[in-house]
C-alpha positions as MATLAB code, in Angstrom:
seq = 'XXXXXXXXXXXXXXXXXXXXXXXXXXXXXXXXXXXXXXXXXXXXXXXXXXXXXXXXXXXXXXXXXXXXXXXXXXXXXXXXXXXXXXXXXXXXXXXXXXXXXXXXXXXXXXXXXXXXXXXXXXXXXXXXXXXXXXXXXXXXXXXXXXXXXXXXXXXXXXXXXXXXXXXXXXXXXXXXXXXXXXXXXXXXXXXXXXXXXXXXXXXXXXXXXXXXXXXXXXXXXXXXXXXXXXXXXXXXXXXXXXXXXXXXXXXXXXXXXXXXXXXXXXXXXXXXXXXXXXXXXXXXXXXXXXXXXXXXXXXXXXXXXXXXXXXXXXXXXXXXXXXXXXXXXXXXXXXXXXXXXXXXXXXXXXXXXXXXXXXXXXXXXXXXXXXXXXXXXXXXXXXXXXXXXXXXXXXXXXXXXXXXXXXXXXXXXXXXXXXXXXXXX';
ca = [
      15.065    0.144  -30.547;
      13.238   -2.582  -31.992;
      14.511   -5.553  -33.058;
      13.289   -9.137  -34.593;
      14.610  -12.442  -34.238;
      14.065  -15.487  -36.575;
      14.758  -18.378  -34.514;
      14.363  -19.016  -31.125;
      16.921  -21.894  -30.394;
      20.416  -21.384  -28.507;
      21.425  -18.593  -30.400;
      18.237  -16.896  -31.089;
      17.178  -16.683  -27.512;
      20.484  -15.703  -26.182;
      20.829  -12.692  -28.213;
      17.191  -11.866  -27.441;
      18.231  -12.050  -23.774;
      20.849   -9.794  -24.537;
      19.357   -7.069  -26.426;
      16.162   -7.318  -23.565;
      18.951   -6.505  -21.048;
      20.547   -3.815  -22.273;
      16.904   -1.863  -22.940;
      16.075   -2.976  -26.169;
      12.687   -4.436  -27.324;
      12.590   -7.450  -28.897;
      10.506  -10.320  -30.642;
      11.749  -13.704  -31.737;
       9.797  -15.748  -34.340;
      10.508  -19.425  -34.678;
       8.485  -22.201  -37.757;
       7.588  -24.178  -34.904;
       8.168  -23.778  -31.453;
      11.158  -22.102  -29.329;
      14.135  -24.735  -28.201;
      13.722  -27.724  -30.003;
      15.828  -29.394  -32.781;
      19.664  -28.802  -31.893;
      18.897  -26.721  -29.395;
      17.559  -29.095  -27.464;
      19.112  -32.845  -28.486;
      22.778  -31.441  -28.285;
      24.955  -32.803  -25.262;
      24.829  -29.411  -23.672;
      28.288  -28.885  -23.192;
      30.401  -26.105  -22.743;
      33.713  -27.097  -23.536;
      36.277  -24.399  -24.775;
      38.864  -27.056  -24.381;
      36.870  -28.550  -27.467;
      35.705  -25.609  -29.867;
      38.194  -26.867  -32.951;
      36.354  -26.236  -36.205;
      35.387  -29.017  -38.090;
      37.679  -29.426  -40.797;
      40.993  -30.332  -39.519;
      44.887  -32.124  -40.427;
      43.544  -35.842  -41.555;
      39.926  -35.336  -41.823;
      39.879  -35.712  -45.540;
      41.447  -39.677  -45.365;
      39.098  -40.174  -42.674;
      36.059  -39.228  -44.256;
      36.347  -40.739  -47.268;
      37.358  -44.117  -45.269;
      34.071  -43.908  -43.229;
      31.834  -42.526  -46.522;
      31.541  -46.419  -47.332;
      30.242  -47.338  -43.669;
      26.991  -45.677  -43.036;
      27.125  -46.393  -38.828;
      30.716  -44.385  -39.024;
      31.273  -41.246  -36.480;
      30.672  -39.204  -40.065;
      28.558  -40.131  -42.631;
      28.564  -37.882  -45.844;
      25.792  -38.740  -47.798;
      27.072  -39.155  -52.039;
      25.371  -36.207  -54.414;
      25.899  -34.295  -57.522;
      23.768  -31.470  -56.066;
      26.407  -28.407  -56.738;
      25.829  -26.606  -53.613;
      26.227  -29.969  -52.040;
      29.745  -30.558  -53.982;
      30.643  -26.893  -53.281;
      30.528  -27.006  -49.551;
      32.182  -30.652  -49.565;
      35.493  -28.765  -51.299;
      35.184  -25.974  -49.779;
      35.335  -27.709  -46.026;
      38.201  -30.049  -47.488;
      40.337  -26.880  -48.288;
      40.051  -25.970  -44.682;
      41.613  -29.234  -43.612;
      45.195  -28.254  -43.047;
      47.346  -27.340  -39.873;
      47.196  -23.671  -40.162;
      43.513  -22.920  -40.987;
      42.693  -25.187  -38.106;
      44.859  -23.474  -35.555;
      43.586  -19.769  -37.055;
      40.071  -21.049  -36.571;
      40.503  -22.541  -32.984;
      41.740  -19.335  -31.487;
      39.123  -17.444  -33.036;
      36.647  -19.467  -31.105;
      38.378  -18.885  -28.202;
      38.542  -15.352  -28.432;
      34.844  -15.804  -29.284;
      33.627  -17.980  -25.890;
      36.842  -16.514  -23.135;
      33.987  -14.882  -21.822;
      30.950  -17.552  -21.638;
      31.452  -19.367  -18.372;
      31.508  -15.444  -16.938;
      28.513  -14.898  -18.649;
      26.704  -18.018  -17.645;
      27.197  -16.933  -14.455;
      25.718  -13.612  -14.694;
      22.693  -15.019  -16.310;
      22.311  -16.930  -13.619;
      22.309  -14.348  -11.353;
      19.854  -11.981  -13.479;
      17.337  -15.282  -12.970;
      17.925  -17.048  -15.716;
      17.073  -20.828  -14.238;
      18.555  -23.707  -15.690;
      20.554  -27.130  -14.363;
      24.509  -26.404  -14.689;
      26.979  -29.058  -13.508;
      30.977  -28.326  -13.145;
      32.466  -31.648  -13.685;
      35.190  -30.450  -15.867;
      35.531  -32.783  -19.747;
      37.683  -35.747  -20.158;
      38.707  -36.963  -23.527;
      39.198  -40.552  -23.428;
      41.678  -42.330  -26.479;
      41.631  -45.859  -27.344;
      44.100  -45.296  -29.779;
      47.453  -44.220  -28.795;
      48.284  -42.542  -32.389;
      44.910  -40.228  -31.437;
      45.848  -39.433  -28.219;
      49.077  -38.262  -29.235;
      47.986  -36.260  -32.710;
      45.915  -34.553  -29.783;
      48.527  -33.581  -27.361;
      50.685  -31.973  -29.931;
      47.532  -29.105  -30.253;
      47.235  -28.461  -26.427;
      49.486  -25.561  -26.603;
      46.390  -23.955  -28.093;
      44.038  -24.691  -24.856;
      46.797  -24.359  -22.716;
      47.690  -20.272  -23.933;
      43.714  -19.742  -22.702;
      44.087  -21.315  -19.218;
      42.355  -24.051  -19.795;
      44.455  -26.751  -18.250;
      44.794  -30.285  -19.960;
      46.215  -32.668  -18.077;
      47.505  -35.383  -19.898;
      46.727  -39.005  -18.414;
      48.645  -42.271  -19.790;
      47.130  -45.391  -19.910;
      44.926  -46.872  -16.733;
      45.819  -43.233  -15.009;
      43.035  -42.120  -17.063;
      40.453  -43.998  -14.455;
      41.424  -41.770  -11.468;
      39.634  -39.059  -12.906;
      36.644  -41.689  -14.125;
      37.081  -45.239  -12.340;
      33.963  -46.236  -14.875;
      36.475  -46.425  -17.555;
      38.259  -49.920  -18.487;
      41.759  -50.586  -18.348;
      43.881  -50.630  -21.257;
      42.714  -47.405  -22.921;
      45.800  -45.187  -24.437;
      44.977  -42.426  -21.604;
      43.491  -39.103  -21.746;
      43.152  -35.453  -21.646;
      41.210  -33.826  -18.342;
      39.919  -30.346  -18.958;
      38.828  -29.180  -15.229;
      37.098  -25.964  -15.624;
      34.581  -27.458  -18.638;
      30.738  -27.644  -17.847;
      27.524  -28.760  -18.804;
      23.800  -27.683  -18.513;
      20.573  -29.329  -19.300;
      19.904  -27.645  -22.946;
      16.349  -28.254  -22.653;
      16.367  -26.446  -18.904;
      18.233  -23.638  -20.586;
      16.010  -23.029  -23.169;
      12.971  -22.678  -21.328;
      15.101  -20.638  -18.540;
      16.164  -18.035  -21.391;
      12.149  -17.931  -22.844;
      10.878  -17.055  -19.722;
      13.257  -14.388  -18.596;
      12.978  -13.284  -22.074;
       9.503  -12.453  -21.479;
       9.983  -11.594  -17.977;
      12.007   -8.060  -19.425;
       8.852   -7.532  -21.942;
      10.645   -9.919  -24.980;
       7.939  -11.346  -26.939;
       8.297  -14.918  -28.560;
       5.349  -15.729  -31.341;
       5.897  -19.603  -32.114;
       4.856  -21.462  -35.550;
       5.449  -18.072  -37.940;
       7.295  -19.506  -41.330;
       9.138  -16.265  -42.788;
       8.084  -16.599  -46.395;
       8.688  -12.634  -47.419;
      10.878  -10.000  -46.505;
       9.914   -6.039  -47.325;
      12.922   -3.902  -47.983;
      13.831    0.027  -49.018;
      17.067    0.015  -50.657;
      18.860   -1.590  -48.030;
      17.164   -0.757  -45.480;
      14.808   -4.058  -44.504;
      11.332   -2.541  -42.788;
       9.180   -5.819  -42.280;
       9.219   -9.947  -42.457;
       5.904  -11.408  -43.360;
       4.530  -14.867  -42.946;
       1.662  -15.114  -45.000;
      -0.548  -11.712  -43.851;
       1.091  -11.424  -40.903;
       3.804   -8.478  -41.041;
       6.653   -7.805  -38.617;
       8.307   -4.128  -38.694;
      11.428   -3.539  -36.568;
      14.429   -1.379  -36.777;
      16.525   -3.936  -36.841;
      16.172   -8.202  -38.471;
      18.681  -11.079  -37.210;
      18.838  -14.531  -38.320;
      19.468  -17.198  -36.036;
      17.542  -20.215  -37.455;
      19.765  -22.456  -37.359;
      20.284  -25.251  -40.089;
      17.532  -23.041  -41.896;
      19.459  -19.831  -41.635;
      20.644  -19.831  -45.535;
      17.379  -20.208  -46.547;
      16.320  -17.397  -44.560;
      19.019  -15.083  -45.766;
      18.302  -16.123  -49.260;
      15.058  -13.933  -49.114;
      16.886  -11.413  -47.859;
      19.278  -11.318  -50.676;
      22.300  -13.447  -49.370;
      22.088  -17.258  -49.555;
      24.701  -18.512  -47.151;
      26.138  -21.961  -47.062;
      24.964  -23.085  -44.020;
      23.931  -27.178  -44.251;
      22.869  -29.488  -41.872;
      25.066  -31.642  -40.200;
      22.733  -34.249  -38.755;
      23.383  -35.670  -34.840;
      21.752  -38.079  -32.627;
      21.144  -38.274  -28.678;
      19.502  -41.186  -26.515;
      18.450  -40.575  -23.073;
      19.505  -43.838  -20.722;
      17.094  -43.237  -17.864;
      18.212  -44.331  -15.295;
      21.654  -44.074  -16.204;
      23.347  -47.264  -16.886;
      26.548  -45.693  -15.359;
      27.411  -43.155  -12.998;
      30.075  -41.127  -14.114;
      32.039  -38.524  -12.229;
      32.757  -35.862  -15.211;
      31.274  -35.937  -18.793;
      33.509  -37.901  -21.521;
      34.298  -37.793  -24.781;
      35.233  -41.277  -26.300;
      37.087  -39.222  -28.742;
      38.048  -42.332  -31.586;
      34.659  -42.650  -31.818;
      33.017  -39.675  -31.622;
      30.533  -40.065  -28.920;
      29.837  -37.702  -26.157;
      28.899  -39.075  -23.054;
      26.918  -36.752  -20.462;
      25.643  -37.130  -16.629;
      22.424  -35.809  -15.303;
      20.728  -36.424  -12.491;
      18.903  -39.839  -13.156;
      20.149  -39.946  -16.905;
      23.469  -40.323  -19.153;
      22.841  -38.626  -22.548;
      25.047  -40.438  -25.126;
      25.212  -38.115  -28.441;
      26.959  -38.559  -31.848;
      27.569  -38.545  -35.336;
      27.679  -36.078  -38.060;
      25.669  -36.984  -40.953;
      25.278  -35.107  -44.253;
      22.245  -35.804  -45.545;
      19.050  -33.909  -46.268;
      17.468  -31.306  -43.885;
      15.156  -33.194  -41.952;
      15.105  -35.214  -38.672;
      14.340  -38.547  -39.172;
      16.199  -40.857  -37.075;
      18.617  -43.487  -38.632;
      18.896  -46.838  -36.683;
      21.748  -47.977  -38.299;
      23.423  -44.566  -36.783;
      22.080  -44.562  -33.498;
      22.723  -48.545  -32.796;
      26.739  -47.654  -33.576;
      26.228  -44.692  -30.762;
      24.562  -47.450  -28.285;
      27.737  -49.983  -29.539;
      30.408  -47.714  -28.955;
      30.905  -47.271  -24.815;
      32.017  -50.714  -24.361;
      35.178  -50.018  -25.759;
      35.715  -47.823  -22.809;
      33.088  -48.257  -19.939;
      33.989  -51.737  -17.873;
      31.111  -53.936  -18.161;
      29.111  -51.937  -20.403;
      25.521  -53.728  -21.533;
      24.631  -52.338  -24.672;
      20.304  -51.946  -24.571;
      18.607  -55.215  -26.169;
      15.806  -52.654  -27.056;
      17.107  -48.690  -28.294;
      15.895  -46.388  -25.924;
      14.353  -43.233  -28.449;
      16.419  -41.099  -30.508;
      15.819  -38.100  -30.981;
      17.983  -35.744  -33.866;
      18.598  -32.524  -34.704;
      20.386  -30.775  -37.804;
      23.612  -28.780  -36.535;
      24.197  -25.915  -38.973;
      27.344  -26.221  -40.369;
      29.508  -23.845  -42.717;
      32.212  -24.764  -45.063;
      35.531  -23.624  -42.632;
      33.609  -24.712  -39.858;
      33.119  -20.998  -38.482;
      30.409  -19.295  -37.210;
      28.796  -16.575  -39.562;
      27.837  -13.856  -37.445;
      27.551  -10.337  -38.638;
      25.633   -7.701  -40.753;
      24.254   -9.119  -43.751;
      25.720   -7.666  -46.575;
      23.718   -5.627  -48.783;
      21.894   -4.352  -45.969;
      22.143   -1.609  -43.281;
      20.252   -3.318  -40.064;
      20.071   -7.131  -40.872;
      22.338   -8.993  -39.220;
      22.720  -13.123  -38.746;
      24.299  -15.721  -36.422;
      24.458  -19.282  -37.598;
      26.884  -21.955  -38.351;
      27.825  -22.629  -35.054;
      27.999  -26.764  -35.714;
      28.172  -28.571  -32.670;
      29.249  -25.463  -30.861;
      26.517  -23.858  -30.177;
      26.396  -24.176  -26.481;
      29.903  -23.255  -26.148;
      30.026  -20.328  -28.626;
      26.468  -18.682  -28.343;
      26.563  -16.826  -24.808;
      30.519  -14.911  -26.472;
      28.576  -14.637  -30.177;
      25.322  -12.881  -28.636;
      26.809  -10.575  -25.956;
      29.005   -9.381  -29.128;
      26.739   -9.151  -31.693;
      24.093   -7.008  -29.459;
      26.532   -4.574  -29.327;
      27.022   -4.166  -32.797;
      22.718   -4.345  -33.480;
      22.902   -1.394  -30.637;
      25.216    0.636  -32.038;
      28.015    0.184  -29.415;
      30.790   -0.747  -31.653;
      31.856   -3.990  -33.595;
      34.318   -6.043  -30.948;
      37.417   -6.901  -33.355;
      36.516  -10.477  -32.091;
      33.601  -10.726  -34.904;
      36.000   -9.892  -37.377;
      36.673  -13.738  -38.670;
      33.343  -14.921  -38.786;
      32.032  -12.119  -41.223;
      29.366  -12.697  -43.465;
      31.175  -11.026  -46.369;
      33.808  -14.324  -46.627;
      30.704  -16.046  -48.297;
      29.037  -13.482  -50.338;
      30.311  -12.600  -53.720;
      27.310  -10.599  -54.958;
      23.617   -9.969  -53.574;
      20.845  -10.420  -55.668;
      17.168   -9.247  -54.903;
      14.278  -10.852  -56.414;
      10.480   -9.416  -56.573;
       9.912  -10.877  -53.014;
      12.326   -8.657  -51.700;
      10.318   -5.324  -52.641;
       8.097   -3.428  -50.264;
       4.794   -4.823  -50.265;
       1.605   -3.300  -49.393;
];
């Protein structure tokens, strides 16, 4: 069975890894070329302990308080655009108790299985840096820490393991920290990787199992018989498969949109600077959770990443954004110099979906398109679970009732074809 894959960042290559190992062939397109954007500025985390959707209890107050402040943890950029104001409503429904718990476990269910399968990867020669340092939230503000803590029963049920740390105890898991900090939350069976390591490791086992990856294709056309899809095009160039997927990202809903079904999938834009060397050494990575800035150890190099900004879909770097990212460690991290000089930023547009879920499924209207996108800043965490699944259900093994609440369908009122969507010649 043939299949095609538009997109070859986190979630593009790890389902073509997945389909190559179970026997299947498979090509992955990608605009430009594989692993970059998100897939490669992200903090790299895998972090169960933090795969809560988006839109939670308070957000709403807080996001219109930091609208007026454009170096806040979230910017959301004003517009009358309707599909802007449409998404906007439709994440600030999602901000109550219940949808947020409902959504959480869903996750979970989703990645239970992604340090296992990490692991296996590793094993079948997939090469990239991995470091098992565990996660530690960090709180400057007691109210936070506490609103926190009163969720952990959720992390807990999956044996996860927070440990809750008051006040200065917080620095015997990371002596970098200052004293006087509210405490913390330690997560010790979290990990990182190196996104950019795992990238390339995934390409080149990819093609090592007879995958094929053709960079800088633009989908522009998609051929279809009834529902049935038979080819993609860019330009003259024409790409038949038995089966189509859709994992480009912050693009994805344009994608789908020539095949019938525009999905609300925007970009949520985020920013990481590379300290090299590092201008700390820390023992575990951190979150500095009041402000919203993930903190992450190599070896040689602290990544510092942040923000969510909704904006347009491109990749130009705001100063303003990444100087508040640079700022915010020293309130937490004794003795911390902020750079006279900002190292480069580099961003890349998270794709994010109204409820803050995943969309990962068949593509309605169709019998063998399929899509997986609008994993936000969770695509790390929730890609290795989402692709294992979703192979499956491309292969014709079954549909894993763990799929079942990020269908396509909760988005797609009606599918509408347009002359680009007949067979061409």
């Amino acid at each position: 069975m043939r299949t095609v894959i538009i997109g070859a960042g986190v979630l593009g290559l790890t389902l073509a890894y997945e389909l190559a190992g179970k026997g299947g062939e498979v090509e992955v397109l990608d605009a430009r070329e594989s692993g970059l954007g998100a897939s490669s500025v992200n903090a790299g985390w895998v972090v169960p302990s933090e795969a809560a959707p988006v839109p939670g209890p308070g957000l709403i107050m807080k996001s219109l308080k930091w609208m007026v402040h454009k170096d806040s943890p979230l910017y959301i950029r004003p517009s009358a655009d309707p599909a802007h104001v449409r998404f906007m409503l439709g994440m600030w429904r999602r901000c109550n108790a219940r949808d947020f718990r409902s959504g959480f476990q869903a996750h979970l269910e989703l990645c239970e299985s992604t340090n296992d399968l990490l692991d296996d990867w590793s094993r079948d020669g997939v090469v990239y840096d991995s470091y098992a340092q565990g996660l530690l939230m960090a709180f400057a503000n007691h109210e936070n820490l506490e609103h926190h803590v009163g969720d952990l029963d959720v992390q807990a049920s999956y044996g996860l393991d927070p440990q809750v740390l008051d006040g200065d105890s917080i620095r015997q898991v990371e002596p970098a920290l200052r004293q006087g900090l509210a405490g913390g939350i330690f997560f010790p069976h979290e990990r990182h990787i190196d996104a950019t390591s795992f990238t390339t490791g995934l390409r080149k086992r990819i093609l090592e199992l007879g995958g094929t990856i053709t960079e800088h294709v633009r989908i522009d056309r998609v051929e279809r018989v009834g529902d049935t899809i038979v080819a993609v095009r860019s330009g003259d160039r024409r790409f038949t498969a038995d089966a189509f997927a859709v994992a480009a990202g912050a693009w994805t809903g344009r994608v789908t949109d020539l095949f019938g079904v525009p999905l609300p999938i925007r970009p949520g834009k985020g920013y990481s600077i590379d300290l090299v060397p590092a201008s700390v050494e820390l023992r575990t990575a951190v979150n500095l959770s009041d402000a919203k800035i993930a903190m992450t150890p190599y070896a040689g190099r602290l990544r510092l990443s942040g923000t969510m900004e909704f904006a347009g879909l491109d990749e130009d770097v705001n100063h303003t954004r990444v100087g508040a990212i640079l700022r915010g460690p020293a309130g937490y991290i004794e003795g911390w110099q902020t750079p006279a000089s900002a190292p480069q930023a580099k961003a890349g547009m998270r794709p994010m979906t109204p409820d803050g879920m995943p969309i990962i499924g068949r593509l309605p209207g169709t019998t063998n398109a399929y899509v997986s996108s609008g994993h936000g800043m969770l695509g790390v965490t929730l890609g290795p679970g989402t692709s294992h699944a979703l192979a499956d259900v491309i292969l014709g093994k079954g549909y894993p009732p763990r799929l079942l609440p990020f269908t396509p369908n909760r988005f797609v009122r009606k599918v509408h074809r347009t002359p680009a969507l007949t067979p061409a010649s």
